[in-house]
C-alpha positions as CSV (number, residue, x, y, z in Angstrom):
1,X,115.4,138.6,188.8
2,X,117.0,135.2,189.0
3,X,118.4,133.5,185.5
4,X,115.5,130.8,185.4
5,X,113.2,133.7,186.0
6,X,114.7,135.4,182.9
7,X,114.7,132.4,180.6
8,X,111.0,131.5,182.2
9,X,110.3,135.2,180.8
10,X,112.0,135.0,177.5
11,X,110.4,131.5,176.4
12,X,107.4,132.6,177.6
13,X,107.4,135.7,175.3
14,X,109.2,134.4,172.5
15,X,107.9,130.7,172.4
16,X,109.7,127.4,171.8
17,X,111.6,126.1,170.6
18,X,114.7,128.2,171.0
19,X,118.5,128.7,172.3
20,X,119.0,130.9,175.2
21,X,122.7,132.2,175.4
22,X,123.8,133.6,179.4
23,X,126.6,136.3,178.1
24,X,127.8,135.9,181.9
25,X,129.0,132.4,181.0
26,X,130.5,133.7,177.7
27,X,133.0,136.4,179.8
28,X,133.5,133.4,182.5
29,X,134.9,131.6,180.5
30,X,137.1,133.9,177.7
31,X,138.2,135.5,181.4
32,X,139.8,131.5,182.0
33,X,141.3,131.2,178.5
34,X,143.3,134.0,179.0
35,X,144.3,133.9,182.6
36,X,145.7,130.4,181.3
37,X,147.4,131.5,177.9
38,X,148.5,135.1,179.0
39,X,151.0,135.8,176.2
40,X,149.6,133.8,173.1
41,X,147.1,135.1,170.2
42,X,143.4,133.3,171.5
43,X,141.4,133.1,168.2
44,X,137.1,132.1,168.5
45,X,136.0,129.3,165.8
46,X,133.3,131.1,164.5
47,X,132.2,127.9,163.6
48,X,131.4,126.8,166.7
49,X,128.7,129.4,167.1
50,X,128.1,132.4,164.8
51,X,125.5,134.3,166.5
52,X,126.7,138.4,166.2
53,X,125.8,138.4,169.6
54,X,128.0,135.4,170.9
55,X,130.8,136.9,168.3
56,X,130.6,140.5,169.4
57,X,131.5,139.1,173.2
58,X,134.4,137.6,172.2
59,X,135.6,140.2,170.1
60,X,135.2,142.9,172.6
61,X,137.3,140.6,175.1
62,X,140.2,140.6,172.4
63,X,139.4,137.4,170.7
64,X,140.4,137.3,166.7
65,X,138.1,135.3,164.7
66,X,139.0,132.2,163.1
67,X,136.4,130.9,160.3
68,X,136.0,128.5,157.5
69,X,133.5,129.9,155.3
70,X,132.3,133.1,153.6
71,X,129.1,132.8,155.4
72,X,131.6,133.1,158.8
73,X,133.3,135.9,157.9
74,X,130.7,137.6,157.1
75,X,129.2,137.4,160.5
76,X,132.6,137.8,162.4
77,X,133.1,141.7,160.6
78,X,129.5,142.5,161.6
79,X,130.5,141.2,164.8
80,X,133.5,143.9,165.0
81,X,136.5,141.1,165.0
82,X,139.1,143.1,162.6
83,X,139.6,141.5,159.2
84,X,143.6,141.9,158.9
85,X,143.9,139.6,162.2
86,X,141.5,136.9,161.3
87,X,142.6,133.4,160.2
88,X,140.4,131.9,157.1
89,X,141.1,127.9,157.2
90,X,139.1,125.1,156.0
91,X,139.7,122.4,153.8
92,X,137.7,123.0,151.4
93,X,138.3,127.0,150.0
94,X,136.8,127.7,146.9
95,X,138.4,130.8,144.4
96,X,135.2,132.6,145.0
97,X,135.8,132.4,148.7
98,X,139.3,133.0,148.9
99,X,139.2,136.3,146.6
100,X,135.8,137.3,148.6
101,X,138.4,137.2,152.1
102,X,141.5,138.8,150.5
103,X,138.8,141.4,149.5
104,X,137.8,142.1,152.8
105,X,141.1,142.4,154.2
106,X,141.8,138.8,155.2
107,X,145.7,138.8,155.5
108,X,146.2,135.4,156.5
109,X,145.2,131.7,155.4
110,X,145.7,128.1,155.9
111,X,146.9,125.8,153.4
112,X,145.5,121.9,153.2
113,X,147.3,120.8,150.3
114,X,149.3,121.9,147.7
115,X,146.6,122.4,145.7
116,X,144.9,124.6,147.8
117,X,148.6,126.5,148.2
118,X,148.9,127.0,144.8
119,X,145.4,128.3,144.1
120,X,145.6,130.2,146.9
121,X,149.0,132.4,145.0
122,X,147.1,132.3,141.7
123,X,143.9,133.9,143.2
124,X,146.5,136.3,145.4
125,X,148.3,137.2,142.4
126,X,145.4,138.1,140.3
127,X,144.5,140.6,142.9
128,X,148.4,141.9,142.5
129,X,148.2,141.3,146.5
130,X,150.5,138.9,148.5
131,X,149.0,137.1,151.3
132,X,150.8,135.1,154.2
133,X,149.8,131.5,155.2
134,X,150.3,128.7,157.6
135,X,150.5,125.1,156.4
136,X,148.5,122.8,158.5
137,X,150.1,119.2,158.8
138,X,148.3,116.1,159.2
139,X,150.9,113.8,161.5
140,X,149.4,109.5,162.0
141,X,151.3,109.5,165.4
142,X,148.3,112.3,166.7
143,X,145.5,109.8,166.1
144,X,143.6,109.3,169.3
145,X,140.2,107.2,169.1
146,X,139.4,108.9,172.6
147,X,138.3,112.6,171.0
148,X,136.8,114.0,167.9
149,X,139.8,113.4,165.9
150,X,140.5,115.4,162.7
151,X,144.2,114.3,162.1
152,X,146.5,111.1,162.2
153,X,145.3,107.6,159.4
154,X,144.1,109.4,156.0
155,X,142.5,112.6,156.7
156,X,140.6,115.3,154.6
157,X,142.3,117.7,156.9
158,X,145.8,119.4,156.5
159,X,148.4,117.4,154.6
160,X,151.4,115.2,154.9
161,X,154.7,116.8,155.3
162,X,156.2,114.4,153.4
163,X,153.6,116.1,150.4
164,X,155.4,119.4,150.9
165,X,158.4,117.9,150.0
166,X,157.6,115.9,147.1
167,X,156.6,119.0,145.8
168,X,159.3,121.5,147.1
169,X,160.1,122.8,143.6
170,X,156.4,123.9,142.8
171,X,156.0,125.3,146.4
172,X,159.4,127.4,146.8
173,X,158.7,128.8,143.5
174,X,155.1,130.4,144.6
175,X,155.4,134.5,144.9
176,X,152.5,135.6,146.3
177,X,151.9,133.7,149.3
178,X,154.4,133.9,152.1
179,X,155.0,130.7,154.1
180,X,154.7,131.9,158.0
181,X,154.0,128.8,160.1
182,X,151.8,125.8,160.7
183,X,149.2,124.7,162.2
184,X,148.4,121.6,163.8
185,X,144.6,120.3,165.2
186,X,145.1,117.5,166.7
187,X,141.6,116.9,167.9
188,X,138.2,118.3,169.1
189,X,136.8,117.6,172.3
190,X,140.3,117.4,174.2
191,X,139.6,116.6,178.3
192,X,143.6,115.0,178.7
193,X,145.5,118.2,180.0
194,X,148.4,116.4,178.3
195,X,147.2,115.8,174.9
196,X,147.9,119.5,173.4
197,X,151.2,119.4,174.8
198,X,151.9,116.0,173.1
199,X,150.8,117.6,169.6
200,X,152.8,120.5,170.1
201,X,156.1,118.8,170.8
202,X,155.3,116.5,167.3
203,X,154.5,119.9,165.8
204,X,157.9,121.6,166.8
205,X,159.9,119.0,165.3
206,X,157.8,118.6,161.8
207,X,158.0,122.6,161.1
208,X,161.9,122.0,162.2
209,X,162.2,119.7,159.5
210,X,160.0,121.5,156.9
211,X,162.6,124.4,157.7
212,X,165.7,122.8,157.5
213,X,164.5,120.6,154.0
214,X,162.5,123.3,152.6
215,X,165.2,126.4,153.2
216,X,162.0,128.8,154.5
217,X,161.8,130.7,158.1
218,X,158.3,129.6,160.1
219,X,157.9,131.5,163.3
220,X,154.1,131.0,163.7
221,X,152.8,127.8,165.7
222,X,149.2,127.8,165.4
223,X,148.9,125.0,167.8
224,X,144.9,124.2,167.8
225,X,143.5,124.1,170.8
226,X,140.5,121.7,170.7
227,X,139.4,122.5,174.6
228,X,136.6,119.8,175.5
229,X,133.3,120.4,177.9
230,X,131.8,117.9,179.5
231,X,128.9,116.3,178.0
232,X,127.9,113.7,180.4
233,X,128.0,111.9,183.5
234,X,131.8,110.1,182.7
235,X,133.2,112.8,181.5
236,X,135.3,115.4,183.5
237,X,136.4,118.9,183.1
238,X,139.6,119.8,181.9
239,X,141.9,121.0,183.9
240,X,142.7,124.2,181.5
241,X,145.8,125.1,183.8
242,X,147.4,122.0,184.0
243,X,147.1,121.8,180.0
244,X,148.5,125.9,179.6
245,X,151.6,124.3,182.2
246,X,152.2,121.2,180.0
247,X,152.1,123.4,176.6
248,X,154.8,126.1,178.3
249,X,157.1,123.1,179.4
250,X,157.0,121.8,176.0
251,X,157.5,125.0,174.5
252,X,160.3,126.0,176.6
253,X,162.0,122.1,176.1
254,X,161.8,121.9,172.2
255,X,161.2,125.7,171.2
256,X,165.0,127.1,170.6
257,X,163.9,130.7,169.3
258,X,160.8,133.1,169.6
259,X,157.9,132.1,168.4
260,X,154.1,133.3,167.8
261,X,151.6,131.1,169.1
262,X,148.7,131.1,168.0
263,X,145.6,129.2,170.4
264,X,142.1,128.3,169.1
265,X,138.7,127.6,171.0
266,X,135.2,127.6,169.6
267,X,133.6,124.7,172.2
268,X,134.9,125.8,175.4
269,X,134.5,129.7,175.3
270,X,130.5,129.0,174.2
271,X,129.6,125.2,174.5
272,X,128.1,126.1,178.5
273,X,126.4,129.3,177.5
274,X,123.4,127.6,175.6
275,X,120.6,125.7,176.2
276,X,118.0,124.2,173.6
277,X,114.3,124.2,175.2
278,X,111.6,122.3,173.4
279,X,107.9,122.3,175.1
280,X,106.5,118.9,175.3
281,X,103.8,118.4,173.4
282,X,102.8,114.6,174.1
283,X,103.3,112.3,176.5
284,X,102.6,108.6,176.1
285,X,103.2,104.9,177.2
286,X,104.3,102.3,174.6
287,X,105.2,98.7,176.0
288,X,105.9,99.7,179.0
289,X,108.1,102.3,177.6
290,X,107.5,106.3,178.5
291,X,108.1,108.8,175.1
292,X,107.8,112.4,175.6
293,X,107.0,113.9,172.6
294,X,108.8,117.9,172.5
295,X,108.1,120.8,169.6
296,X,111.9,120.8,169.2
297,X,114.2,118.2,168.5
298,X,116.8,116.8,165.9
299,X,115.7,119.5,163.2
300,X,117.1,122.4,165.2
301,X,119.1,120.6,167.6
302,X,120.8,118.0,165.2
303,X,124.0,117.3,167.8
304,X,122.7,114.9,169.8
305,X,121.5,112.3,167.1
306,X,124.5,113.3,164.6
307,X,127.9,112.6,166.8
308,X,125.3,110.0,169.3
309,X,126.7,112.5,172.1
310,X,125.0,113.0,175.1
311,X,123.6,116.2,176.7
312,X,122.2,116.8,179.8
313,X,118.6,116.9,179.7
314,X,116.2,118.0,182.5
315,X,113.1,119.1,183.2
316,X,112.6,122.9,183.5
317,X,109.1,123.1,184.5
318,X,105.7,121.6,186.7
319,X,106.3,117.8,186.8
320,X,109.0,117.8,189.3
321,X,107.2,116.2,191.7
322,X,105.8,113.3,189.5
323,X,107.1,109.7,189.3
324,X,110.9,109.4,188.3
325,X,111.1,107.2,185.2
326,X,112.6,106.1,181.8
327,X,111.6,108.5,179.1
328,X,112.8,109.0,175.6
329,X,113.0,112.4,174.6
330,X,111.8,112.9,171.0
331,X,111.6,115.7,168.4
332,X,108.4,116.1,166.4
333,X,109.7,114.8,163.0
334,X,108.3,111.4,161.2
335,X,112.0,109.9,161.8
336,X,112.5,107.2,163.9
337,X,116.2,108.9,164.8
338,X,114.3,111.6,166.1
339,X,115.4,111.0,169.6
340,X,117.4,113.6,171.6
341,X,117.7,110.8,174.8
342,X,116.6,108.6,177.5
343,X,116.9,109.7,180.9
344,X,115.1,109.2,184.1
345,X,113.5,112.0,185.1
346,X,109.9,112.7,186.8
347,X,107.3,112.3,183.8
348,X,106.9,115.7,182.2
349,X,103.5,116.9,181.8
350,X,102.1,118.4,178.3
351,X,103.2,122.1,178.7
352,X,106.5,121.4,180.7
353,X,109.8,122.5,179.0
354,X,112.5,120.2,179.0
355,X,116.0,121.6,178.6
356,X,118.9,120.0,176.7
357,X,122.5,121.4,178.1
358,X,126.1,122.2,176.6
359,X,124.1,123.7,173.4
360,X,126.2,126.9,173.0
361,X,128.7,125.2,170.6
362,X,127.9,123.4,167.4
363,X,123.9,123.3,167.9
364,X,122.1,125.6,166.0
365,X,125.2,126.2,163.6
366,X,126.0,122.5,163.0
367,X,122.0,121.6,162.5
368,X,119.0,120.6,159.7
369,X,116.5,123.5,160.1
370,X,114.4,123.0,157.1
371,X,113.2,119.1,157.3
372,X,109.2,119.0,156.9
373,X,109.7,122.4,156.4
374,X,109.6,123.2,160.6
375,X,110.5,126.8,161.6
376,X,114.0,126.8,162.9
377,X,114.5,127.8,166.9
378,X,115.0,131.2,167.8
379,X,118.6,132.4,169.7
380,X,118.0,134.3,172.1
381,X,120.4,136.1,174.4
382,X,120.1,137.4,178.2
383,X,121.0,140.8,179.4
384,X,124.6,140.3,180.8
């Protein structure tokens, strides 16, 4: 049986609207990551989608799970990803959180400010447990308008070296936490093979100086990752090699002693896998204007309308052979930003599914499911 045949099968059975995840697409593409980055650490952002399923994958290919939340750790240890090797970062750890990880075995944490450094040796401490952690360092030089950027300008994320050394007193006299490393992400959504390597060679230098002011030894570079997909027409696919080549020249040039490395990717090992399917429900003319009306939309697939990024949508159904038009896609909700896109396409017929791509990553994790109190979409996963 043919993959459409399957997902024809599974919608038909389970009903709409819902997520289907291919598992194939899943291996593809942790099978890339690591033919690129043979000799680093490759960590999954749980984040990026949670589903046991999707996690279990990506654990069973020798992925370690990085997360941000209770809620994500949770899921990663029921997923089989081994608590001593994951990474809990996040700017925003509360005490609860942090003594819930260090009692499951967490082992190592980020710090986004001194704050969150010294509450993270007081919570450690009151366990009578010692716990190691990487610093992650907000640089303005890394600001790029051109991806989903989370450092560089005033950020909530990481925190200024110059910070650390303002407060080199309070942080050298800490005794629970062990300082290891830093970490640096630059950016989501990366397609310039050269950008990672850029933020790596910024990130040398800064832990050289945090050394060399702050009298600690740092051999872990978690350098990010950020690997982008594709989500429309202008946008092309990164060339994953020619990005591994540019981060192991700039290792080699500016890295003067051994080093972990430490790589992170939650939209590229899962972003292809899913699609979102809604069933249209109406179909109507309005000055000259074609809506299609869907059973799923922004409340279950929030994405699109959130970040105003586009996904492919197509038609995955009986209309194929009707007149090619203009036609907003829309949710069901009484919200006039209920509108997933406008695309030409043959008008859909009430019945037809329409299918919205690159929904693997950040859909039904990063999305409202209870506004008018709709039933959030099902995930649902083919047989590998």
């Amino acid at each position: 049986m043919d993959r459409k045949a399957e997902i024809t099968g599974l919608l038909e059975a389970e009903g709409t609207p819902a997520y289907v995840y291919d598992p194939r697409i899943v291996r593809s593409k942790a099978g890339q990551l690591k033919e690129a980055f043979p000799s680093q650490q490759l960590y999954f952002s749980v984040k990026a989608n949670p589903n046991v399923d999707i996690c279990r994958l990506l654990a069973e290919a020798g992925f370690e799970a990085e997360v941000v939340t209770q809620g994500e750790l949770t899921a990663s240890l029921k997923a089989g990803f081994s608590p001593e090797k994951a990474l809990y970062a996040g700017p925003g750890k509360t005490p609860k959180q942090i003594e819930f990880a260090l009692r499951e075995g967490v082992q190592l944490l980020t710090a986004e400010s001194v704050n969150q450094l010294k509450l993270i040796d007081q919570i450690a401490g009151s366990m009578k447990t010692k716990v190691k952690v990487l610093l992650r360092l907000n640089i303005p030089s890394l600001h790029n308008k051109q991806s989903e950027s989370m450092m560089g300008e005033g950020s909530q994320f990481g925190m200024d070296a110059q910070a650390l050394l303002e407060n080199k007193e309070a942080v050298l006299s800490l005794n629970n936490v062990e300082i290891i490393g830093t970490q640096f992400y630059a950016a989501s959504q990366i397609l310039d093979p050269t950008r990672l390597a850029k933020s790596v060679r910024i990130q040398i230098e800064t832990t050289k100086q945090l050394v060399d002011k702050l009298g600690i030894k740092m051999d872990v570079l978690d350098i990010g990752g950020g690997f982008g997909i594709p989500y429309g027409p202008s946008e092309s696919s990164l060339d994953l090699h020619a990005c591994a080549a540019e981060v192991r020249e700039a290792l080699k040039a500016i890295c003067d002693k051994p080093t972990n490395i430490i790589i992170e990717s939650g939209r590229f090992l899962v972003g292809d896998c899913g699609k979102f399917y809604a069933r249209v429900i109406d179909v109507k003319k309005s000055f000259g204007k074609h809506y299609v009306i869907c059973d799923g939309g922004m409340v279950g697939f929030t994405r699109p309308v959130l970040v105003h990024s586009p996904h492919h949508i197509e038609l995955f159904g009986s209309a194929a052979n009707n007149p090619i038009e203009t036609c907003s896609i829309c949710g069901p909700s009484c919200s006039s930003v209920d509108c997933m896109g406008t695309v030409r396409m043959p008008v859909p017929e009430i019945g037809d599914i329409i299918s919205f791509g690159e929904a693997g990553a950040y859909g039904w994790s990063m999305s409202i499911q209870k506004f008018h109190c709709l039933t959030p979409p099902k995930e649902l996963v083919l047989p590998d």
